[in-house]
C-alpha positions in Angstrom: -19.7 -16.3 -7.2 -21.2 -13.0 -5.6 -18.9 -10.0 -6.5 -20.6 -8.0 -4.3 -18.2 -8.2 -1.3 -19.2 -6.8 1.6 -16.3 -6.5 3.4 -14.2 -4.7 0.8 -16.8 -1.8 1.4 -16.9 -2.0 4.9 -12.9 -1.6 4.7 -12.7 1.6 3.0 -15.8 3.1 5.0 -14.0 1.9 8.5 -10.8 3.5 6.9 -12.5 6.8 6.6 -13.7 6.5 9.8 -10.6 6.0 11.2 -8.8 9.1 9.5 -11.8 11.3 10.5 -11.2 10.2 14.5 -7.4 11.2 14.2 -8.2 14.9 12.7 -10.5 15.1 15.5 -7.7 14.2 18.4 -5.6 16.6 20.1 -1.6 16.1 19.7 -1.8 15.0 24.0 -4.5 12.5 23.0 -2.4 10.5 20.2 0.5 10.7 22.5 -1.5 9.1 25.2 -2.8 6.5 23.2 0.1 5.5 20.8 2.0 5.1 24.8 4.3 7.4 24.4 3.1 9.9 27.3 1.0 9.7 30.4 -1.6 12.0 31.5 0.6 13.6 34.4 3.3 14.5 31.9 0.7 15.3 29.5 -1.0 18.1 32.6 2.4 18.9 33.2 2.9 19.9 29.3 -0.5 21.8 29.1 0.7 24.1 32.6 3.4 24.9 30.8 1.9 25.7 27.4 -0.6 28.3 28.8 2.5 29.4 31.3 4.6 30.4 28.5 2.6 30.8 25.2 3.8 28.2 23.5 2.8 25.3 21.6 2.0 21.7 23.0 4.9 20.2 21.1 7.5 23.6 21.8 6.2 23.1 25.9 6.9 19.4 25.2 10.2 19.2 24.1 11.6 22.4 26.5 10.3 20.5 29.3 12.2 17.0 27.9 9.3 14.9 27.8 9.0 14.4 24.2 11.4 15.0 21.2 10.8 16.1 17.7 10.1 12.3 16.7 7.1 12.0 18.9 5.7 15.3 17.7 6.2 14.5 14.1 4.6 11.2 14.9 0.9 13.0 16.7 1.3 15.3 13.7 1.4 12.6 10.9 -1.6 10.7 12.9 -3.7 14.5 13.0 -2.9 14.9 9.1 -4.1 11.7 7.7 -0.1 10.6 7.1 0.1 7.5 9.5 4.3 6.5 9.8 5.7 3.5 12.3 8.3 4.2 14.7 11.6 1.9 14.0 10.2 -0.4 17.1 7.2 -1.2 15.8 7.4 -4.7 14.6 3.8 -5.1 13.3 5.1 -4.7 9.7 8.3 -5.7 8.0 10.8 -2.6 7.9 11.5 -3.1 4.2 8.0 -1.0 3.7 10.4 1.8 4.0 7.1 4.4 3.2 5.8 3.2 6.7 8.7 3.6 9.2 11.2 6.5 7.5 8.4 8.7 5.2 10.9 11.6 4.7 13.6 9.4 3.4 15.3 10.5 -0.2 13.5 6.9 -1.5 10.1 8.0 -0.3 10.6 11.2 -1.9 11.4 9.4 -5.4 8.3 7.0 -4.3 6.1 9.9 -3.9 7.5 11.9 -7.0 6.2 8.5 -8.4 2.9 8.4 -7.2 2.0 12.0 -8.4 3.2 11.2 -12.3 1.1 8.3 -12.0 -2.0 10.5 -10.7 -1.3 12.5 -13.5 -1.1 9.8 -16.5 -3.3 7.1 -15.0 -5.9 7.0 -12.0 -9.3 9.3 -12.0 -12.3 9.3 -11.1 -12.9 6.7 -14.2 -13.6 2.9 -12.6 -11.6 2.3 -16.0 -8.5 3.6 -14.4 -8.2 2.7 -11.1 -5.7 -0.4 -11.1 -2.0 -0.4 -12.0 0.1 -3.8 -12.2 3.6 -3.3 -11.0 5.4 -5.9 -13.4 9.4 -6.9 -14.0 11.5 -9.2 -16.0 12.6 -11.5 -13.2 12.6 -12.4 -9.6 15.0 -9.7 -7.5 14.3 -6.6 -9.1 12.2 -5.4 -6.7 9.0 -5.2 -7.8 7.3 -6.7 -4.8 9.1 -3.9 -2.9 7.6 -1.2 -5.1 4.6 -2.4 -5.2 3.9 -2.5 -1.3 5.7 0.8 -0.6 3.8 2.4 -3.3 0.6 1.3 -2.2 1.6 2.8 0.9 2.2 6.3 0.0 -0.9 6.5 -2.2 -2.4 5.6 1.1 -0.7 8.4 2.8 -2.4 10.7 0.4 -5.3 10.1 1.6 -6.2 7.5 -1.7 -8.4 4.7 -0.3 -6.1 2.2 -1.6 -6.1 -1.9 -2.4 -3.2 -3.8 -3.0 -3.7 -7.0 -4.3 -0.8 -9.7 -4.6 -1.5 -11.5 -8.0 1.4 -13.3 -7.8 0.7 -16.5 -6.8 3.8 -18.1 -7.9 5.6 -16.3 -5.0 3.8 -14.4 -2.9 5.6 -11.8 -0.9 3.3 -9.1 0.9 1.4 -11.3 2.9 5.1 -11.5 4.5 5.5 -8.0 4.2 2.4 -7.2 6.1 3.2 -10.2 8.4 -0.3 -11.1 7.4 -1.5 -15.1 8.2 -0.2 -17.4 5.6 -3.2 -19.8 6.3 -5.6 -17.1 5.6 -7.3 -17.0 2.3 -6.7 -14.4 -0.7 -7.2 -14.1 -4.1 -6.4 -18.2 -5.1 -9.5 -18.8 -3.1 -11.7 -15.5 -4.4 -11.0 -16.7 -7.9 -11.5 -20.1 -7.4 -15.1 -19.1 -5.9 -14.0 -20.2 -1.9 -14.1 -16.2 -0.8 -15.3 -12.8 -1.3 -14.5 -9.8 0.2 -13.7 -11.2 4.0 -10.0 -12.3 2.3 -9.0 -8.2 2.1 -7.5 -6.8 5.1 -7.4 -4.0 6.4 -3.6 -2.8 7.8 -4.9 -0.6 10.9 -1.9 1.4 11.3 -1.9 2.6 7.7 -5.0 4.5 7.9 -6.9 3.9 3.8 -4.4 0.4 3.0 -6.2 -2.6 2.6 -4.1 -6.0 1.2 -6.1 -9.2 -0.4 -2.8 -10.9 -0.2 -2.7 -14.1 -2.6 -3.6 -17.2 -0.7 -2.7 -20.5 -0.8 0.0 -21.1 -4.0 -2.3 -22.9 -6.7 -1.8 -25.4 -9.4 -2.5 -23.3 -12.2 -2.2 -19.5 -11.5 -1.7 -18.9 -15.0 -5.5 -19.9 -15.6 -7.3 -18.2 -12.3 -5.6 -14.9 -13.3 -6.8 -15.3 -17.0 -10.6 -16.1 -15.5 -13.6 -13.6 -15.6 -13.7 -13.2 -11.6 -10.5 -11.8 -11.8 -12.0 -8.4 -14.0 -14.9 -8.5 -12.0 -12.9 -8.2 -8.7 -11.2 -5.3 -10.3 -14.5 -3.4 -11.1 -16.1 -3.8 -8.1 -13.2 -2.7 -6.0 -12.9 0.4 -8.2 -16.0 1.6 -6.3 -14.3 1.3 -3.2 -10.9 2.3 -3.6 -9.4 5.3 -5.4 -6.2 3.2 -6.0 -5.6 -0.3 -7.1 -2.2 -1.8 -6.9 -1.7 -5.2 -8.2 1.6 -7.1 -7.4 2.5 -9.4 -10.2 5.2 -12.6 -10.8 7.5 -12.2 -12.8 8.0 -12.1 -16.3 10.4 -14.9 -16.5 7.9 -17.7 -14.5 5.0 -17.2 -17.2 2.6 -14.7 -18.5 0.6 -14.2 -15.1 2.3 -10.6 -15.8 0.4 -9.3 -19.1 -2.8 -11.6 -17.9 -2.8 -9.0 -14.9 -1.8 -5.9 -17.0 -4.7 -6.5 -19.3 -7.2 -7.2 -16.3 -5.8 -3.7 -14.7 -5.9 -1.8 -17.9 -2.1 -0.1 -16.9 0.9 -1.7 -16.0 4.3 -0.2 -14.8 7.8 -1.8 -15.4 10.4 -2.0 -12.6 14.1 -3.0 -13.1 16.6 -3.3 -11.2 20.1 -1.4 -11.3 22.8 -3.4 -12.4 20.7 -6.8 -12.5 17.9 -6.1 -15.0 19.3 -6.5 -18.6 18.0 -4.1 -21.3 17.4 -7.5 -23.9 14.7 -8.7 -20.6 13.1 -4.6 -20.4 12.9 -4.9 -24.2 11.3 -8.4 -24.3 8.9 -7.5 -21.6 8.1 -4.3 -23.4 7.1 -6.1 -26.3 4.7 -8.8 -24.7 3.0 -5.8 -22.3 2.5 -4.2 -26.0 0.2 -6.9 -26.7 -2.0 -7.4 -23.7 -4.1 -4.3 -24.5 -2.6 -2.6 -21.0 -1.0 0.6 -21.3 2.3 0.6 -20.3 3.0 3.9 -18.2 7.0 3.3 -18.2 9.4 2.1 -15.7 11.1 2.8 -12.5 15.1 2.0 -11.8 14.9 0.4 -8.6 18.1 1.0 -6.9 17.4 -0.5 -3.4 
């Protein structure tokens, strides 16, 4: 199979691309184009501006064409920190880093994101992927996973997230992606390269290989060689890997991925994950050569 893949390089370079255009554009211009103002408000705005001193956004809102939200919205596309309004129904509003990014949650998410910059991911293709693992369906971990992914996006982190679990895929429903499209049963399996990742175009830097069609035998197309070699050569493109995972309790897809990604992180649930099932899982991540970061309470 040829691991060159194209098309998760042309990704991350379109990605950069991207975030380049929106430093570029003026607050008026992302307005204009996201639909939320029209050019004779946005003349009417500027007259006022140079009338008064003041700032496009401060003329904006004293005028009562725009509120805070719309300004905080042209200044997250200008800084490289792309957020959904709560009408936007391109992506499911459980990706809570996405539509509320100054939420107490996010903040833990991001608090999250910088330990792991700190113990984890460099510069080192070694140490670019993390699995995101858990004792048992419902704790969360597809959730984490995804909204993670998302913030290290936000960052500016040219970020993959992969769904390895291919018992139960979730993000391809997260990312209302195609379900018929294929993913990483049909990379592994030889049937696609790079054309299976795609690119989420209102989170500037987020790409998703989502998992595919559900397999026969995920167990073995995890535990195959194309699997690694995915992983490397997407650690040239992407600063970030994050690998969503099944979960402990359907198999050992989990420490098959955590050894593939080199890392892993634990996620349990509060008042459903039972300390015997962290312990357990502990224990089998101990021998599958990943390092095991720690764990996250999810409370959501």
């Amino acid at each position: 199979m040829d691991m060159n893949q194209p098309s998760v390089i042309e990704a991350s370079a379109a990605a950069r691309s991207a975030a380049s255009q929106g430093r570029d554009r003026s607050i008026g211009a992302i307005l204009i184009d996201s639909g939320r103002l029209d050019v004779e408000s946005a003349e009417r705005i500027i007259r006022e501006q140079k009338a008064k001193g003041l700032r496009f956004g401060d003329a904006a809102i004293s005028l009562g064409l725009l509120n805070q939200a719309d300004i905080d919205f042209a200044l997250a596309r200008q800084f490289d920190y792309p957020y959904l309004s709560p009408a936007d129904e391109s992506l499911s509003e459980k990706l809570i880093a996405a539509f509320n990014p100054f939420s107490p949650a996010v903040e833990q998410l991001r608090a999250l994101r910088s330990q792991l910059m700190v113990r984890w991911f460099s510069d080192d293709v070694a140490q670019k992927a993390l699995a995101i693992v858990s004792p048992d369906r419902g704790d969360g971990r597809s959730y984490i996973a995804a909204n993670l992914a998302i913030v290290f996006s936000q960052l500016g982190e040219r970020t993959l997230l992969i769904d390895a679990d291919l018992r139960n895929p979730t993000q391809d429903k997260l990312f209302k992606l195609d379900p018929r499209g294929s993913g990483l049963s049909a990379v592994l399996s030889g049937r696609a390269n790079g054309e299976a990742v795609v690119r989420i175009p209102s989170l500037v830097g987020l790409s998703v290989l989502p998992a595919g069609a559900v397999p026969p035998n995920p167990q073995e197309l995890l535990s195959r060689p194309q699997f690694s070699r995915l992983i490397e050569q997407a650690s040239k493109s992407f600063d970030a890997i994050i690998i969503d995972t099944p979960s402990a309790s359907t198999g050992a897809d989990a420490q098959v991925a955590s050894a593939r990604a080199g890392a892993s992180l634990v996620v349990a649930r509060r008042d459903y994950t039972s300390a015997d099932q962290l312990h357990a899982l502990s224990g089998s991540l101990a021998g599958s050569r990943a390092q095991l970061l720690g764990s996250v309470l999810n409370a959501y």
